[in-house]
C-alpha positions in Angstrom: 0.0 0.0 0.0 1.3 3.5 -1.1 1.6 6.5 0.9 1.1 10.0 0.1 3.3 12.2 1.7 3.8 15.9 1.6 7.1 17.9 2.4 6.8 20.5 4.8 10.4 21.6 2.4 11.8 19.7 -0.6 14.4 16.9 0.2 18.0 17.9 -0.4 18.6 17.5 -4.0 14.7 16.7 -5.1 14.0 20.8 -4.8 11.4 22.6 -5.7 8.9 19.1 -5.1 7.6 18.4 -1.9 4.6 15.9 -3.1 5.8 12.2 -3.1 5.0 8.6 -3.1 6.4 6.2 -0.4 5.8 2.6 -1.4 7.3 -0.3 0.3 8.7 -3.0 -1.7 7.6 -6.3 -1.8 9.0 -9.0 0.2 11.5 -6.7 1.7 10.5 -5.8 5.5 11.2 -1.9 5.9 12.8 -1.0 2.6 10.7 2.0 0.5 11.0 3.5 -2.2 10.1 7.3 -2.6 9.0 8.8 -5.7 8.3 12.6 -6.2 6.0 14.1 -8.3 7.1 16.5 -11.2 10.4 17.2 -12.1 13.2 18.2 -10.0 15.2 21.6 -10.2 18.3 19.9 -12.3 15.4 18.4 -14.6 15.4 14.6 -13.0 11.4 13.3 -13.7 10.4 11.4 -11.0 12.9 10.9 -8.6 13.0 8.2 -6.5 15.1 7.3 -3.2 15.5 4.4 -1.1 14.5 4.4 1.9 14.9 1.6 5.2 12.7 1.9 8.0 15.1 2.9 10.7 13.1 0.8 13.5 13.3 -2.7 11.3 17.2 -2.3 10.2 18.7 0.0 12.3 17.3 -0.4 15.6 20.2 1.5 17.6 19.9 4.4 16.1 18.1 7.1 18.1 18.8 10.2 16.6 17.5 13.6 18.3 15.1 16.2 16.9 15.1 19.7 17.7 11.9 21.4 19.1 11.6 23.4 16.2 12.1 20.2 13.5 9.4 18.2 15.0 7.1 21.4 15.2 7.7 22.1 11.2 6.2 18.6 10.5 3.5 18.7 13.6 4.8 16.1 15.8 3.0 16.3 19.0 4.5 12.5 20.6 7.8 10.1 19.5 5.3 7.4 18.8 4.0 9.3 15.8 7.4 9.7 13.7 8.2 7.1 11.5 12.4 7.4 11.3 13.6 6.7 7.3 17.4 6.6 6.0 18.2 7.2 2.6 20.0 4.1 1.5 22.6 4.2 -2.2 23.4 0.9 -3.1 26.8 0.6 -4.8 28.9 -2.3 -5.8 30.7 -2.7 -2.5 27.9 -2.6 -0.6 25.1 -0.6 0.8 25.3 3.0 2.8 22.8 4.7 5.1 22.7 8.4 5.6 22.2 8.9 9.2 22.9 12.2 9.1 20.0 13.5 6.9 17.3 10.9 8.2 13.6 11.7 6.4 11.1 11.7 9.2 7.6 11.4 8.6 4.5 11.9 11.0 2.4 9.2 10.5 -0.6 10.6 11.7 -1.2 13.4 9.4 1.6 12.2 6.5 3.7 15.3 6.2 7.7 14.7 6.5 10.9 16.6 5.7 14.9 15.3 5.9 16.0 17.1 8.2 20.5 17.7 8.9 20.6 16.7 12.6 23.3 19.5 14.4 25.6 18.7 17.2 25.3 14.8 16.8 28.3 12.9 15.6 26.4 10.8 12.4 28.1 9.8 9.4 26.6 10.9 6.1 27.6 7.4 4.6 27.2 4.6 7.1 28.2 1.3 6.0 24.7 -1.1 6.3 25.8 -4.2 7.8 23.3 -7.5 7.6 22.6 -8.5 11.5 
């Protein structure tokens, strides 16, 4: 089953769109893809990103939002984010961003990716199978 989400601002890279498709894939637990609607600023149609359910493959990691982030996408209780990592497959393996996590409120369906400051996250994390 598909999601709609809206962008409270456009994912780094996918600017100006902030309406996309999150779609899990099938018979892989927690891995999404998300697809935007239109056509980026550097003329990409329909970007897509890959996207792992932090809580299903990367259960440690418990990264902090500011005040003002969880506000700008209406959270109101932890319980209602759902915590993404952009994932780039390459031919040595897969990295996670866990710097730039995508975090969406599943109660009303808006999300943004939002830099996390002051935390000590690398931008291309290695995925290791558990």
């Amino acid at each position: 089953m598909s999601i709609s989400l809206a962008f409270s601002v456009a994912p780094f890279g996918l600017e100006p769109l902030d309406d996309f498709t999150l779609t899990p894939l099938p018979d892989s637990d927690g891995l999404f893809t998300l697809v935007g609607t239109g056509t980026t600023a550097s003329g990409v149609v329909s970007p897509r990103l890959y996207l792992l359910d932090a809580a299903v493959h990367l259960p440690a990691y418990a990264p902090s939002l500011s005040d003002a982030q969880a506000a700008s996408i209406g959270l109101t209780a932890p319980e209602e984010a759902m915590l993404l990592v952009v994932a780039t497959p390459g031919t040595s393996g897969t990295t996670v961003n866990l710097l730039a996590p995508v975090v969406v409120n599943a109660r009303t369906g808006v999300g943004a990716q939002f830099i996390l400051e002051d935390q000590d996250l690398p931008l291309r994390a290695e995925l290791v199978r558990a």
